[in-house]
C-alpha positions in Angstrom: 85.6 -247.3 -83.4 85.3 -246.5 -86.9 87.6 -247.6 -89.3 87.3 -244.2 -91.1 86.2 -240.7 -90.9 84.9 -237.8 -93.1 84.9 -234.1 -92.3 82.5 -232.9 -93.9 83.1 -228.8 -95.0 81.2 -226.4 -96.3 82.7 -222.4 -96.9 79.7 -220.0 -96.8 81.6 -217.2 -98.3 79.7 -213.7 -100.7 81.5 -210.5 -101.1 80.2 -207.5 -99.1 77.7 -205.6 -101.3 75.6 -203.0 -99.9 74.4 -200.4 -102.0 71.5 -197.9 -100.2 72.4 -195.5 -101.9 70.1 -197.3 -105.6 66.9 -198.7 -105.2 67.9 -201.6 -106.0 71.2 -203.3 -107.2 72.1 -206.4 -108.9 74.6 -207.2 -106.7 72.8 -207.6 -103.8 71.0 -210.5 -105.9 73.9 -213.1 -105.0 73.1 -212.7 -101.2 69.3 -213.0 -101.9 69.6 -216.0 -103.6 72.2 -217.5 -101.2 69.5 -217.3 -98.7 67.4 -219.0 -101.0 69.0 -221.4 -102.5 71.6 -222.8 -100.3 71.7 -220.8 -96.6 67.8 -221.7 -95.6 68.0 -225.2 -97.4 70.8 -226.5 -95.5 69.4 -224.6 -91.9 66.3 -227.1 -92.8 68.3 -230.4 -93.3 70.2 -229.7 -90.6 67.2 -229.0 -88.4 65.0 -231.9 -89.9 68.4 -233.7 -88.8 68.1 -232.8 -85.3 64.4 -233.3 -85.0 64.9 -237.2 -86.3 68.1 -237.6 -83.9 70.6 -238.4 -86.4 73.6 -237.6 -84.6 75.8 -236.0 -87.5 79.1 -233.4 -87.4 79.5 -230.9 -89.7 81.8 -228.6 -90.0 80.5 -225.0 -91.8 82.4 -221.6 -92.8 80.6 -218.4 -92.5 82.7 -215.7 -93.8 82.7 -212.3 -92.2 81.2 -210.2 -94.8 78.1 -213.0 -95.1 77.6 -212.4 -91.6 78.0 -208.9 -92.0 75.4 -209.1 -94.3 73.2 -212.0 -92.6 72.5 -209.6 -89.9 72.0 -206.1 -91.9 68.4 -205.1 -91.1 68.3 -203.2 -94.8 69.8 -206.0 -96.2 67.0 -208.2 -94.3 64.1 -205.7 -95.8 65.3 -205.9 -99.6 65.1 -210.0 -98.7 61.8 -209.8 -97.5 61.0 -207.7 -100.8 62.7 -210.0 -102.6 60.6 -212.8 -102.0 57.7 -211.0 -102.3 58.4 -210.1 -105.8 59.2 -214.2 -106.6 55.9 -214.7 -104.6 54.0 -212.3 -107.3 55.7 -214.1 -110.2 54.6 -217.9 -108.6 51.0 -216.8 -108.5 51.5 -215.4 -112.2 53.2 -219.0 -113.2 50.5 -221.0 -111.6 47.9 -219.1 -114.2 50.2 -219.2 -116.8 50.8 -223.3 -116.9 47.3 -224.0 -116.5 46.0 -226.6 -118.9 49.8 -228.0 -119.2 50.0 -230.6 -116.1 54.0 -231.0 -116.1 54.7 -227.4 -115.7 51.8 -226.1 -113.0 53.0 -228.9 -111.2 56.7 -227.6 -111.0 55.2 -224.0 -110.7 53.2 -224.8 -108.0 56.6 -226.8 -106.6 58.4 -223.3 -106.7 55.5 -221.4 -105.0 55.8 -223.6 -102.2 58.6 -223.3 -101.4 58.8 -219.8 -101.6 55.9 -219.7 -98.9 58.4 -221.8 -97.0 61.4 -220.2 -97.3 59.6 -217.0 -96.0 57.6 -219.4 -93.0 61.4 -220.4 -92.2 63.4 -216.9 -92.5 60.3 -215.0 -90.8 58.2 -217.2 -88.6 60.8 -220.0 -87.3 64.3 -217.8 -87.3 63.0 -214.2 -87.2 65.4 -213.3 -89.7 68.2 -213.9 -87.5 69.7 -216.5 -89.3 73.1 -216.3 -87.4 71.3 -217.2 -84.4 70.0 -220.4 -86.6 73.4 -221.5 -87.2 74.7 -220.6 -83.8 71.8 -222.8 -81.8 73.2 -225.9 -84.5 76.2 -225.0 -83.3 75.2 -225.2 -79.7 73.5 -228.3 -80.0 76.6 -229.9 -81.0 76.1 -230.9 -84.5 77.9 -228.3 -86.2 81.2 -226.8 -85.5 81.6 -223.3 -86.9 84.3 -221.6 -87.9 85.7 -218.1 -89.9 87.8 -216.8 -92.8 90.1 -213.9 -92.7 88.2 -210.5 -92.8 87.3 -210.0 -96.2 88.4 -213.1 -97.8 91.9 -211.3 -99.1 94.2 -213.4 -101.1 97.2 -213.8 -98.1 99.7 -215.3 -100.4 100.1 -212.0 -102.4 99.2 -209.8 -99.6 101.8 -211.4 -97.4 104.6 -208.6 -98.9 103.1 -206.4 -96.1 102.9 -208.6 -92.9 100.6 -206.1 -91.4 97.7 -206.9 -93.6 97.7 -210.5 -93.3 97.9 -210.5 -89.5 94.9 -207.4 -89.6 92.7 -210.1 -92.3 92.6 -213.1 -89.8 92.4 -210.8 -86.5 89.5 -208.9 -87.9 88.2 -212.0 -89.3 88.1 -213.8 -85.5 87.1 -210.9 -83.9 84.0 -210.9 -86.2 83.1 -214.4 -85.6 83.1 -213.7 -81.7 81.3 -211.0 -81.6 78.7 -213.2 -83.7 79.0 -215.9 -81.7 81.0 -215.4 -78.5 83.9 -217.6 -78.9 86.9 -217.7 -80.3 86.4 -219.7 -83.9 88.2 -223.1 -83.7 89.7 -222.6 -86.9 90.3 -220.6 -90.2 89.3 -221.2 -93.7 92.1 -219.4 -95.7 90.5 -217.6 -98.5 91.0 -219.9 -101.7 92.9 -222.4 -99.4 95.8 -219.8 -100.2 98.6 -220.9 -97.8 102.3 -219.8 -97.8 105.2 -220.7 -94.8 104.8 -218.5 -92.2 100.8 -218.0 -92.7 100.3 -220.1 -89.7 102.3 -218.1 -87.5 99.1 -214.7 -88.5 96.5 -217.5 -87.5 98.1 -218.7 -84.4 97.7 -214.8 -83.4 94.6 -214.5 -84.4 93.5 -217.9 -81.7 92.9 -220.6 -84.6 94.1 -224.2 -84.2 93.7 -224.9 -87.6 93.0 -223.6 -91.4 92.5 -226.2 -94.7 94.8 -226.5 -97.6 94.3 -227.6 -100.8 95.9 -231.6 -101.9 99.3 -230.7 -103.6 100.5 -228.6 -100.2 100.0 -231.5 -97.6 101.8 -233.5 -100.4 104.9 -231.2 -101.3 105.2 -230.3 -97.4 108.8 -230.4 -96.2 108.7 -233.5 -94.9 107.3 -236.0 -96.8 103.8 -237.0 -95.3 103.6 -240.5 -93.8 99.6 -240.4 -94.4 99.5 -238.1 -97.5 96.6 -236.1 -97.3 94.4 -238.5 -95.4 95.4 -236.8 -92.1 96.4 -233.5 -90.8 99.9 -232.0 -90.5 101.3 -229.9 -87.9 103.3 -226.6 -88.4 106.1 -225.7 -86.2 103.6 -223.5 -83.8 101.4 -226.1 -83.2 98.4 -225.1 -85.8 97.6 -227.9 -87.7 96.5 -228.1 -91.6 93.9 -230.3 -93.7 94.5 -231.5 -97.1 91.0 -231.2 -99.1 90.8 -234.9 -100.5 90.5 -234.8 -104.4 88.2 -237.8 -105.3 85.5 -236.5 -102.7 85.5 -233.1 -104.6 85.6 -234.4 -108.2 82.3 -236.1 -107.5 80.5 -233.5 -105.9 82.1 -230.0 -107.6 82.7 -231.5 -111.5 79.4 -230.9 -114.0 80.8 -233.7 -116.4 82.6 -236.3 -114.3 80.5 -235.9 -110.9 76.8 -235.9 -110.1 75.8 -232.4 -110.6 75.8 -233.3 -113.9 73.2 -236.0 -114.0 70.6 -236.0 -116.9 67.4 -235.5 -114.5 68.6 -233.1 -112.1 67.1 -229.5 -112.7 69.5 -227.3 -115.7 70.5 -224.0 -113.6 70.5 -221.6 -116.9 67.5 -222.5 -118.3 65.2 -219.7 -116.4 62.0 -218.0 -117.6 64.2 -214.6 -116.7 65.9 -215.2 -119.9 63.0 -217.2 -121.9 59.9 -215.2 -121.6 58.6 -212.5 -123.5 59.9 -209.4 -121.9 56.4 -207.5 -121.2 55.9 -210.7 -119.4 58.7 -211.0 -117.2 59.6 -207.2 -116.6 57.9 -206.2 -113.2 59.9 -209.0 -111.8 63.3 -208.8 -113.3 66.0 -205.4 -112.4 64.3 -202.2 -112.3 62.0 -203.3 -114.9 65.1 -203.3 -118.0 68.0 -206.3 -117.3 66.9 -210.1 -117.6 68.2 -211.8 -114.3 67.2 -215.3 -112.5 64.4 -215.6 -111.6 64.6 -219.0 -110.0 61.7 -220.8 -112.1 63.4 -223.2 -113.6 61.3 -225.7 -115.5 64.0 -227.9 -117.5 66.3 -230.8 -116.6 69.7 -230.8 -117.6 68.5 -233.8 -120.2 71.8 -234.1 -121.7 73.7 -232.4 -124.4 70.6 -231.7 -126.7 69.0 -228.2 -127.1 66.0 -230.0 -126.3 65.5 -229.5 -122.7 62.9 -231.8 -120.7 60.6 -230.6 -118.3 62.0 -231.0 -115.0 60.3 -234.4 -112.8 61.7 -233.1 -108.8 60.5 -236.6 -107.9 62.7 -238.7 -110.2 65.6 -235.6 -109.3 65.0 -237.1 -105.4 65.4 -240.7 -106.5 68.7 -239.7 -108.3 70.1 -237.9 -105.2 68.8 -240.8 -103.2 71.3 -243.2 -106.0 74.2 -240.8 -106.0 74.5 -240.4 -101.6 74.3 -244.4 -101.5 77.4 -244.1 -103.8 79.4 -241.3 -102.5 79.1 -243.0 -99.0 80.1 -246.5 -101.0 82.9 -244.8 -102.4 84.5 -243.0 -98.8 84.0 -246.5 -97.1 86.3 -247.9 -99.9 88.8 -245.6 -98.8 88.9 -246.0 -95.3 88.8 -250.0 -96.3 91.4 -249.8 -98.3 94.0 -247.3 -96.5 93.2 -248.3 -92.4 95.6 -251.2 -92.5 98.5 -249.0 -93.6 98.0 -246.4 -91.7 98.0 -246.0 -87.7 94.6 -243.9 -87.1 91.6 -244.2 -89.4 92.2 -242.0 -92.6 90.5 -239.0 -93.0 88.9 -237.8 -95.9 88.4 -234.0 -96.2 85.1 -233.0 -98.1 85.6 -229.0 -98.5 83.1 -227.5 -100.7 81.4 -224.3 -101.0 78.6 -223.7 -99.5 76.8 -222.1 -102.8 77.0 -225.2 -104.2 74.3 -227.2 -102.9 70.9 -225.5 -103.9 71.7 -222.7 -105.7 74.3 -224.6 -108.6 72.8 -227.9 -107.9 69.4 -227.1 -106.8 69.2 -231.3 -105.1 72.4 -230.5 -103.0 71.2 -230.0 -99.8 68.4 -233.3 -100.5 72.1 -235.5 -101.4 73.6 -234.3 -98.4 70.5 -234.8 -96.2 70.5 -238.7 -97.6 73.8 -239.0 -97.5 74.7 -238.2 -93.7 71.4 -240.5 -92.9 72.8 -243.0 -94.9 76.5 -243.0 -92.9 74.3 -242.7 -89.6 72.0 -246.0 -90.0 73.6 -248.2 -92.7 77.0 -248.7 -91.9 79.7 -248.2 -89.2 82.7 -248.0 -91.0 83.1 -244.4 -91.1 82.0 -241.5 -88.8 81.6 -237.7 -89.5 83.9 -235.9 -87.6 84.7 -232.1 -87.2 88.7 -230.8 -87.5 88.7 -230.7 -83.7 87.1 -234.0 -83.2 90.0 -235.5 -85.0 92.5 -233.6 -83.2 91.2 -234.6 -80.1 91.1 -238.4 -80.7 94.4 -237.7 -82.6 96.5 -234.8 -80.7 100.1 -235.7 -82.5 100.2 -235.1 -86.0 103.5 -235.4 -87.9 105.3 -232.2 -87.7 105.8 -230.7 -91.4 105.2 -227.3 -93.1 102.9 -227.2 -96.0 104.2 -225.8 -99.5 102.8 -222.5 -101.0 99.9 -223.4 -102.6 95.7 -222.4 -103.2 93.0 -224.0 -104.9 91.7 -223.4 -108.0 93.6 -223.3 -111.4 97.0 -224.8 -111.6 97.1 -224.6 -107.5 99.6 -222.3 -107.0 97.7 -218.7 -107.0 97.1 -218.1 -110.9 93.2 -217.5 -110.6 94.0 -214.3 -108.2 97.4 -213.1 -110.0 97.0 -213.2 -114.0 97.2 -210.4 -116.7 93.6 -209.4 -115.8 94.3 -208.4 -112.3 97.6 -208.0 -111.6 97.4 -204.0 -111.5 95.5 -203.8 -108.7 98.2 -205.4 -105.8 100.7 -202.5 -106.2 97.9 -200.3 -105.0 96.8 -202.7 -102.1 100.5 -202.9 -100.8 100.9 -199.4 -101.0 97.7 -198.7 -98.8 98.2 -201.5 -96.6 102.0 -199.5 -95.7 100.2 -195.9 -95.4 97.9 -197.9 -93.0 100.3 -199.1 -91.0 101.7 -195.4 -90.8 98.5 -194.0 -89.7 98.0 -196.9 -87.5 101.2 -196.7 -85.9 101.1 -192.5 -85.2 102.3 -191.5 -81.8 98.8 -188.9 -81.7 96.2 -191.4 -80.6 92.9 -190.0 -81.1 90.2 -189.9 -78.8 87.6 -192.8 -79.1 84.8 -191.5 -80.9 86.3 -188.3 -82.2 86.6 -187.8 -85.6 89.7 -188.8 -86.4 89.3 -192.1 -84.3 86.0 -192.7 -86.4 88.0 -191.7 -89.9 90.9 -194.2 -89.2 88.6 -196.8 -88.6 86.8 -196.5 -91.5 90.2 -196.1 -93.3 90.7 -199.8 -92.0 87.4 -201.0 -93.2 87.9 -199.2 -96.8 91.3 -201.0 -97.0 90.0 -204.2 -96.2 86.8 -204.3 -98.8 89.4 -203.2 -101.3 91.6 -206.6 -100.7 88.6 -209.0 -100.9 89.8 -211.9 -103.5 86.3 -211.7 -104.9 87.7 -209.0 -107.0 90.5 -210.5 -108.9 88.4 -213.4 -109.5 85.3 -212.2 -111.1 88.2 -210.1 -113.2 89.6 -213.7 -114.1 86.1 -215.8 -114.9 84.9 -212.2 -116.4 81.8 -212.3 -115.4 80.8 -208.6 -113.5 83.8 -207.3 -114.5 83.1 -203.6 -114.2 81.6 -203.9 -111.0 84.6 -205.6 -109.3 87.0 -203.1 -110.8 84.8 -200.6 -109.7 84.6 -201.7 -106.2 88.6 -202.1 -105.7 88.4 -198.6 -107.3 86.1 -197.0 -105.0 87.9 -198.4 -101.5 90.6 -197.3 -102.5 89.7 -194.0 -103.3 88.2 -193.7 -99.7 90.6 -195.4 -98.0 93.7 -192.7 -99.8 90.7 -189.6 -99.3 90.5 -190.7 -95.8 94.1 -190.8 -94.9 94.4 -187.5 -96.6 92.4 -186.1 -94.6 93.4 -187.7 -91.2 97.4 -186.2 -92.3 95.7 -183.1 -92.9 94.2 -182.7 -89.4 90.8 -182.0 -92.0 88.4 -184.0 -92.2 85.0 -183.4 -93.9 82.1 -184.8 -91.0 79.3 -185.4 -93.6 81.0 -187.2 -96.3 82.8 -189.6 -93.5 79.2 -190.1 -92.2 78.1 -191.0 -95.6 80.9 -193.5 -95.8 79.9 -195.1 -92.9 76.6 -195.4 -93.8 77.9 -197.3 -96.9 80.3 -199.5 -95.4 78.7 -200.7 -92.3 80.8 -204.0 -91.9 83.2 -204.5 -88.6 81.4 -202.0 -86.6 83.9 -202.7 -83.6 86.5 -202.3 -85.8 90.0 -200.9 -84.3 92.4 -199.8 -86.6 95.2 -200.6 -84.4 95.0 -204.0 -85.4 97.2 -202.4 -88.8 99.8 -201.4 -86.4 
């Protein structure tokens, strides 16, 4: 047996954005470039995995409103468009490079795999990339799990018990109706936990969610393995401390490898450094500079003087920094095993988004690195959350403190000066849901007023998404997230106007449901 183990997490998480009501939206940009960038590079290391019989355990998150989204068939189309434009623009760079070796060979690096990434979304995986994830999952080399509906915030939404329960319900319900089975465990939106959350994800069938360091640390009994193991709540459901050294070398651009001199530099784009004739048919409607994707510069170092990106030297440096992250976790298991009684677990949570799309070599240093734990050493194993449990069913007993990830760890990214006006509103709507919900006058299924209060739940949900408050804190998109919070809640409050006022306009609730598509099996009940 090995002396140690890794789990090895990745959170797949986007905001729901769905706009069919504009031609295009900018938005809807952050889900194209997921796909990308990060969702159909890691599909192919996991596959190329398989096909070389590495036997590896991962453990990956895919949030509701991505799946929501993953399986949209307008959503698919303005993909497919999407590439095509990037397509256009490759043949374009090709012509333009000629006569300069360094860059038509990167350009014709990014055309490839753009013809690729379309072979693999359309050919191999028919655009159902759920399905992709699911077979992985099926095969036995990932285990897949959910978040709560809409990625709210729990710690502050927990003043009305009703909408924390309704967040991890939907959210389970949506992961088996995607994958038809009950999801082994949670990931808590921003690893927000507070004492009694595990009680709402009990109820909703999970066995387990992830915390962030300092709340395995400051549980109420003081843990006999720290955060190299999990703890168990009163109920049974058990908790995972992220491990901080792991993430520090993966997440940090100064102190981890991200930062490395020769892997590619993320802002320098030809969206923002071409002449604007040039670059206008494939930027937003023809007016705002966006990423494009053609990147052509390494990160170098801290000079304005950018060099031209080498991917093969990028590989080599991957290749260097998996060799030393796996050096690194068998130190650890080395060096705690003989004081602890199980092999110590390290806890690797990351998002997703991170490998490929912020560090374009991600998915190559995660490829090399779980080949590298396979075939060069035996000291530590990739396990899943359940894995562990089941070679380790009796945790110590101990609740976790109030905690999240993020800034200061204990919920100041999501509750701040910037975004503090908007909870009043959501606790007030999650109570006048609960009224509605809880109305002796069921409707009939499929009337109108069954349809309205369902889509009263889905409005109240997309207005509690944590997204909002923290693209209000970083301040990037800040009109559109206050616009969005703005806009649920105006149709979830015209909604249950309506439903109190036995009136209910038929075309505008149509048009709402046209808009907000996510949790078609949605019943509202669950806010009772």
């Amino acid at each position: 047996m090995a002396t140690g183990s890794i789990a090895l997490v990745l959170h797949a998480h986007l905001p729901f954005v769905r706009h069919p009501e504009y031609p295009s939206f900018f938005e809807e940009s952050w889900l194209f470039e997921a796909i990308t960038d990060t969702y159909i590079p890691l599909l192919r290391v996991f596959e190329g995995l398989v096909a070389d019989g590495v036997k590896f355990r991962v453990t990956v998150s895919l949030s509701p409103p991505l799946l929501a989204m993953l399986a949209d068939p307008f959503l698919q189309e303005r993909y497919l468009a999407h590439l095509g434009k990037l397509s256009r623009l490759g043949d374009k760079e090709i012509l333009r490079n000629h006569g300069t070796p360094k860059l038509t060979e990167v350009a014709r690096f990014y055309r490839r795999l753009l013809y690729e990434t379309e072979d693999w979304y359309v050919g191999r995986y028919g655009r159902d990339l759920i399905a992709a994830f699911a077979r992985l999952q099926d095969l036995g080399v990932l285990e897949l799990i959910t978040a709560n509906a809409t990625h709210g915030f729990l710690p502050i939404l927990k003043t009305q018990p009703n909408a924390v329960r309704a967040q991890l319900k939907v959210g389970a319900e949506a992961y088996a109706s995607a994958f038809g089975r009950p999801p082994p465990g949670f990931w808590l939106a921003e690893c927000g936990y507070y004492p009694g959350v595990e009680e709402a994800v009990a109820e909703a069938g999970g066995r387990y969610f992830f915390s962030d360091t300092h709340a395995i640390l400051n549980a109420s009994v003081r843990p006999r393995h720290g955060y190299l193991a999990p703890i168990q709540c009163e109920n049974g459901v058990c908790a995972f401390g992220r491990d901080p050294a792991s993430s520090r070398q993966v997440w940090s651009a100064e102190a981890g490898y991200p930062g490395d001199p020769w892997y590619r530099d993320f802002f320098r784009d030809i969206g923002f450094d071409l002449d604007f004739e040039y670059i206008r048919p494939f930027i937003l409607d023809g007016q705002t500079r966006v990423f494009t994707g053609f990147k052509y510069h390494r990160i170098t170092g801290a000079s304005d003087q950018k060099e031209i990106y080498e991917p093969a030297l990028a590989d080599a440096r991957a290749d260097a920094h998996a060799a030393d992250f796996l050096r690194r976790q068998i130190e650890t298991a080395e060096r705690f095993r003989p004081v602890m009684d199980r092999p110590p677990l390290v806890v690797a949570l990351y998002d997703a988004e991170l490998f490929g799309h912020w560090w374009f070599e991600g998915p190559r240093f995660l490829d090399l690195f779980i080949r590298k734990l396979v075939y060069d050493q035996t000291v530590v194993d990739l396990v899943t959350p359940s894995d562990y449990l089941a070679r380790h069913p009796d945790p110590q007993r101990a609740t976790p403190s109030a905690s999240s990830w993020g800034d200061r760890g204990y919920s100041t990214f999501w509750l701040n000066r910037g975004n503090d006006w908007i909870y009043r509103h959501l606790h007030d709507a999650a109570a006048r849901m609960q009224a509605l919900a809880g109305r002796a006058d069921t409707p009939v299924p499929g009337s109108l007023p069954h349809r309205a209060l369902n889509q009263a739940a889905r409005a109240l949900l997309l207005a509690q998404s944590s997204d909002w408050p923290f693209i209000m804190k970083t301040g990037t998109a800040v009109d559109y997230a206050y616009g969005r919070i703005r806009d649920h809640l105006a149709r979830f409050h015209w909604l249950a106007d309506g439903i109190e006022a036995g009136s209910i306009d038929p075309a505008k609730l149509a048009a709402l449901e046209a808009m907000d598509t996510i949790f078609p099996e949605i019943d509202y009940r669950v806010f009772a």
